[in-house]
VOGU-3710 file (C-alpha; in Angstrom, 3 decimals, decimal comma):
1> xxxxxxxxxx> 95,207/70,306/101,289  91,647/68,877/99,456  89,365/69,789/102,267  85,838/66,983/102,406  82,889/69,057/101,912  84,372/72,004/100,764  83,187/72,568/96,951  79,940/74,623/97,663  79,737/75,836/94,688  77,673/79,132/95,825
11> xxxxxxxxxx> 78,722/82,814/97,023  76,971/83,655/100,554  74,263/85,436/98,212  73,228/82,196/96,129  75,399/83,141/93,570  76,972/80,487/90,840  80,729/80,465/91,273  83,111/78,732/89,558  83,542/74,991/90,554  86,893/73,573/90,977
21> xxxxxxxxxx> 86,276/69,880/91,183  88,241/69,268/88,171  92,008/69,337/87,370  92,684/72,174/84,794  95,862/73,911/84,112  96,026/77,254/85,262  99,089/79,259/86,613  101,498/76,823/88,191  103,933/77,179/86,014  104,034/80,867/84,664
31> xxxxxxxxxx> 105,719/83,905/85,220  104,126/85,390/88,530  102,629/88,628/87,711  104,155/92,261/88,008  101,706/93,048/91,205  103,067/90,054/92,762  106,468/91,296/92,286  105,882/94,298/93,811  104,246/93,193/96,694  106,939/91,039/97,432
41> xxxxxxxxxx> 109,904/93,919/97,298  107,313/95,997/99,477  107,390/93,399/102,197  110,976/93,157/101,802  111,762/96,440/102,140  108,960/97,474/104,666  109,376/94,735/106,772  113,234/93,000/106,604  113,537/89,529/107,995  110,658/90,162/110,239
51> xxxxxxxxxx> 108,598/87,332/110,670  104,712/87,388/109,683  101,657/85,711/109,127  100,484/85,767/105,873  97,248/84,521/104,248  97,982/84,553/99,755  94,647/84,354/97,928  95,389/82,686/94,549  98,857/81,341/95,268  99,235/80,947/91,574
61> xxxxxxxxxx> 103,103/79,473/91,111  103,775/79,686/94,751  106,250/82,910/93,830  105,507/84,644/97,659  105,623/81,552/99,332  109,035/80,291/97,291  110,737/84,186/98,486  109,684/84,354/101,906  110,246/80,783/102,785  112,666/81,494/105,143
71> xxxxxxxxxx> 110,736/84,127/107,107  107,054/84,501/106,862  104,191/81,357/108,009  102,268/81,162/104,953  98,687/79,961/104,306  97,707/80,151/100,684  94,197/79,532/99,024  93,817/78,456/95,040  90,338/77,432/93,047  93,294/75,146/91,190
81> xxxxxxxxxx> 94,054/71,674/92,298  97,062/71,835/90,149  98,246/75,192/92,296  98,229/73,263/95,303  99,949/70,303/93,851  102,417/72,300/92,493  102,627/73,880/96,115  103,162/70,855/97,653  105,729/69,276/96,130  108,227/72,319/96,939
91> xxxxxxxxxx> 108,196/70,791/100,464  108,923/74,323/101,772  108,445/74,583/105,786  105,664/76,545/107,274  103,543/77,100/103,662  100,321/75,386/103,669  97,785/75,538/100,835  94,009/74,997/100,402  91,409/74,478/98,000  88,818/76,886/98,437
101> xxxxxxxxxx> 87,050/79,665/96,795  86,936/82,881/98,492  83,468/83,917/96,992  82,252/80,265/98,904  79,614/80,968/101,583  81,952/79,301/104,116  84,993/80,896/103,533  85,787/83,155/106,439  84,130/80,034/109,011  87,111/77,656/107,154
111> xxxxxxxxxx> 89,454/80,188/107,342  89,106/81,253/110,840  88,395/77,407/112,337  90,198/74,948/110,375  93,823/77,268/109,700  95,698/80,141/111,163  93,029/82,573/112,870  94,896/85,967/112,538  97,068/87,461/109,964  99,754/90,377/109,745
121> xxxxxxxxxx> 99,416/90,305/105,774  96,428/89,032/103,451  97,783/89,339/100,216  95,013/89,574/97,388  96,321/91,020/93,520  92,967/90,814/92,423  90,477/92,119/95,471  87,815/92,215/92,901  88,371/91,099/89,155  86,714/87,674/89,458
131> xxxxxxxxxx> 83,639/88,638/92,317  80,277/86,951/91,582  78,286/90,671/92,591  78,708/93,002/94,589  77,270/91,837/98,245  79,857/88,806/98,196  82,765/90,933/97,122  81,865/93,292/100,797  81,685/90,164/102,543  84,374/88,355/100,976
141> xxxxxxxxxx> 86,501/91,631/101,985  84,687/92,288/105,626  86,284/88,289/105,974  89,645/89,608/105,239  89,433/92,839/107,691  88,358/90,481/110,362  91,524/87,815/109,747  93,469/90,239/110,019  95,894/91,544/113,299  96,051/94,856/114,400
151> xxxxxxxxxx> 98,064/97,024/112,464  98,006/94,131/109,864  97,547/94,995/105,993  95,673/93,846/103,274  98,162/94,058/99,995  96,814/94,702/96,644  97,840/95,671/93,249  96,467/98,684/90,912  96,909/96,771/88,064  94,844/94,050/89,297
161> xxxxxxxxxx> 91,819/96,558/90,017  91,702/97,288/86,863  90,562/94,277/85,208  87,823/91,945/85,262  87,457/88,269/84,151  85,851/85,097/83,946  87,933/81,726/84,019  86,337/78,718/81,913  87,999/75,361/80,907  88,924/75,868/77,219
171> xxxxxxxxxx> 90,401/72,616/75,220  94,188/72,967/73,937  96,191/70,463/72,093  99,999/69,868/72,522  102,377/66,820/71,096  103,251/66,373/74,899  100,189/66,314/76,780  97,933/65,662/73,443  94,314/66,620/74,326  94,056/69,097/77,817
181> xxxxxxxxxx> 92,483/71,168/79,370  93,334/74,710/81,042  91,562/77,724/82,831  91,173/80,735/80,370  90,156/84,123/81,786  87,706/86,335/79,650  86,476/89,352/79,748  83,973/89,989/82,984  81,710/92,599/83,915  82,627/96,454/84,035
191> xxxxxxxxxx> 81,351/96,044/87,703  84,556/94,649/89,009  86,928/97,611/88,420  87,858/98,359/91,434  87,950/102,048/92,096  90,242/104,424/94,239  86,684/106,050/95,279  85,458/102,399/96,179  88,632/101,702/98,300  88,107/104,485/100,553
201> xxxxxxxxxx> 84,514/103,592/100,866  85,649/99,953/101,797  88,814/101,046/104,186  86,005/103,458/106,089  83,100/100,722/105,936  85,479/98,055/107,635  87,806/100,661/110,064  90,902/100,454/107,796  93,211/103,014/106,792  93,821/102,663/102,789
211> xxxxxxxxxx> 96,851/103,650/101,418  98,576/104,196/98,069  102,009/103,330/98,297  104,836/106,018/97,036  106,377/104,825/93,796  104,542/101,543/93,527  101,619/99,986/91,934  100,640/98,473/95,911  97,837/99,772/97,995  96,841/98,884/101,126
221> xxxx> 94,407/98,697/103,919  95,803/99,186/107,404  93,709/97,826/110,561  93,897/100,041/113,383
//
């Protein structure tokens, strides 16, 4: 779903974020990535044909969404018009996507209002790698802690704290699609590792419990 007025273009702090009015190639068609992966055989495991409410920030190629189909009611958020397109046209019941930023000033009004008001799981690989500054990364994750149900989870990936990046449109040239144009990520700022020591200070700052996961790559913060 293209939501009217939604591209405000600005983090709650009057930060620049990226626009997505434009349709660029991003990750609709790749591989998902190894956090994703993981995150889905911890649901599996942890929580076996149980049904749940889940909330997927940066749906990428739909992978969750395409595994849990049967299962889970899924809301998923992209800044790629060409990841919700590509969403759509799997037709697959109770998955709805939306264009929107989570950095957007809006985003937990949208959220909470316009779609499903309470989650089990909010699943976010990359809590912090893309974050405009600091004060809209909190909010952005106070948002989440206040989607979520009790006992739900938010679901992250170590791999995905430890990187930080930029996406810009970059020109590329194939003898299919001849001149195009697709999201890069570069390098970002040093600021948006996300630390083990910053996790606990978030988990304590927003009454969660966080947890590193035995033999996995997931963490997670538990509402109580």
């Amino acid at each position: 779903m293209i939501l009217n007025n939604y591209n405000k273009n600005k983090c709650f702090y009057g930060c620049n974020i990226y626009e997505y009015s434009k349709n660029y190639i991003y990750w609709e068609n790749r591989e998902p990535t190894t956090d994703e992966v993981e995150i889905l055989n911890y649901l599996k495991n942890k929580f076996y044909n149980k049904k749940l409410s889940i909330l997927h920030i940066g749906v990428g190629s739909s992978f969750i969404a395409k595994n849990l189909e049967n299962t889970s009611i899924i809301n998923g958020i992209s800044i790629s018009k060409n990841e919700i397109l590509n969403a759509n046209k799997l037709n697959i019941k109770n998955y709805k996507t939306f264009l929107i930023n989570k950095h957007q000033h809006n985003f937990f009004e949208i959220i909470s209002s316009k779609f499903y008001n309470k989650y089990d799981i909010i699943i976010d690989v990359n809590l912090k790698s893309f974050s405009c500054c600091q004060l809209s990364f909190e909010k952005v994750f106070n948002s989440y802690s206040k989607l979520l149900n009790k006992d739900g989870m938010i679901l992250s990936g170590k791999k995905g704290m430890n990187w930080s990046s930029i996406l810009k449109p970059v020109l590329r040239f194939s003898f299919t699609k001849f001149f195009y144009k697709k999201l890069k990520e570069f390098p970002g700022s040093r600021n948006n590792i996300l630390t083990i020591k910053e996790c606990d200070y978030l988990a304590k700052k927003n009454d969660l419990i966080f947890t590193e996961e035995e033999n996995s790559n997931v963490v997670s913060f538990i509402k109580f």
